[in-house]
N, C-alpha and C positions, 0 to 999 in steps of 0.2 A: 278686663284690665282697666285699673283709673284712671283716668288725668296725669295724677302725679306720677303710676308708674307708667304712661306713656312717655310725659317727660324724662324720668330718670334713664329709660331705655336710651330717647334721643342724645340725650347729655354722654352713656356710654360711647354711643356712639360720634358722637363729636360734632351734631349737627343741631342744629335752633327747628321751629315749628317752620317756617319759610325757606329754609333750605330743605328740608324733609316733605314740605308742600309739592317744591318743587321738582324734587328727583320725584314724587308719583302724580307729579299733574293735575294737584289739586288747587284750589283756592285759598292762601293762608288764613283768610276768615273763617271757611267752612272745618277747616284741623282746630282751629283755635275754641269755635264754638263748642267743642265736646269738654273743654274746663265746667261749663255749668250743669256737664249731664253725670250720670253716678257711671256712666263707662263709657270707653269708643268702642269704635262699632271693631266685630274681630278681625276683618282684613287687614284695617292699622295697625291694631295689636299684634299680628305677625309677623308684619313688616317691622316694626320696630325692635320687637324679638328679636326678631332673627338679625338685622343691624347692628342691634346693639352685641349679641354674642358674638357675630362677625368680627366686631372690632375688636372685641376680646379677645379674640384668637388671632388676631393683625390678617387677617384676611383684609382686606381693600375694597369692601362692598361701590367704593366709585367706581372702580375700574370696570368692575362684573357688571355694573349697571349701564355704563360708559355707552354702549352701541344702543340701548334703550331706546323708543323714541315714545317717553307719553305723552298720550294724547287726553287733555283736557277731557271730563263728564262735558257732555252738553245740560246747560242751566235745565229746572225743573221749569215746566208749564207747556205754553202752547208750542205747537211748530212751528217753525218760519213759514211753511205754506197756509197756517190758518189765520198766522199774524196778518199776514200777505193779502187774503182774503178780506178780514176785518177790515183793512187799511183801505182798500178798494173800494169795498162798499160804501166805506163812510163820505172818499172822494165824490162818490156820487148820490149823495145823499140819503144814504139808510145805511142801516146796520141789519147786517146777516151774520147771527150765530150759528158755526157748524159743527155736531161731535162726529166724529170719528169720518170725518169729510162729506157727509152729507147734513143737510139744509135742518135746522129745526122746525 
């Protein structure tokens, strides 16, 4: 699906990128960024399908969602326990790089 018809989905459905962000616990920068890709990824793409038909047929996709509870992706990169370690080390003056939690 494109950009535009992920848009036109949302529009069916009567929601902006930041409130669509938000009912699936996303980042409204990271929905936003898929404008300069030639698709979004297909979980979006069926979520907003199926929203947008939902509304079409006055189904109330808030309400079905309503006891939801999303929970934010945690951001990409290191774990808090290797940050944790880095930050450690460097208190006491060196640096230790770890992969997969042991020592390089």
């Amino acid at each position: 699906m494109t950009y535009k018809e992920f848009l036109r989905q949302l529009g069916k459905a009567g929601l902006t990128v930041k409130e669509f962000s938000e009912l699936v616990g996303m980042n409204r920068n990271s929905v936003s960024n898929y404008a300069g890709r030639t698709s979004v990824p297909t979980h979006l793409a069926v979520i907003s399908k199926l929203m947008g038909e939902m509304a079409e047929q006055g189904i109330d996709f808030r309400q079905t969602l309503e006891g939801l509870e999303a929970v934010p992706k945690k951001p990409r990169g290191a774990s808090k326990h290797r940050r944790l370690a880095d930050v450690q080390d460097r208190s006491e003056g060196t640096v230790r790089r770890t992969k997969g939690g042991q020592d390089e």
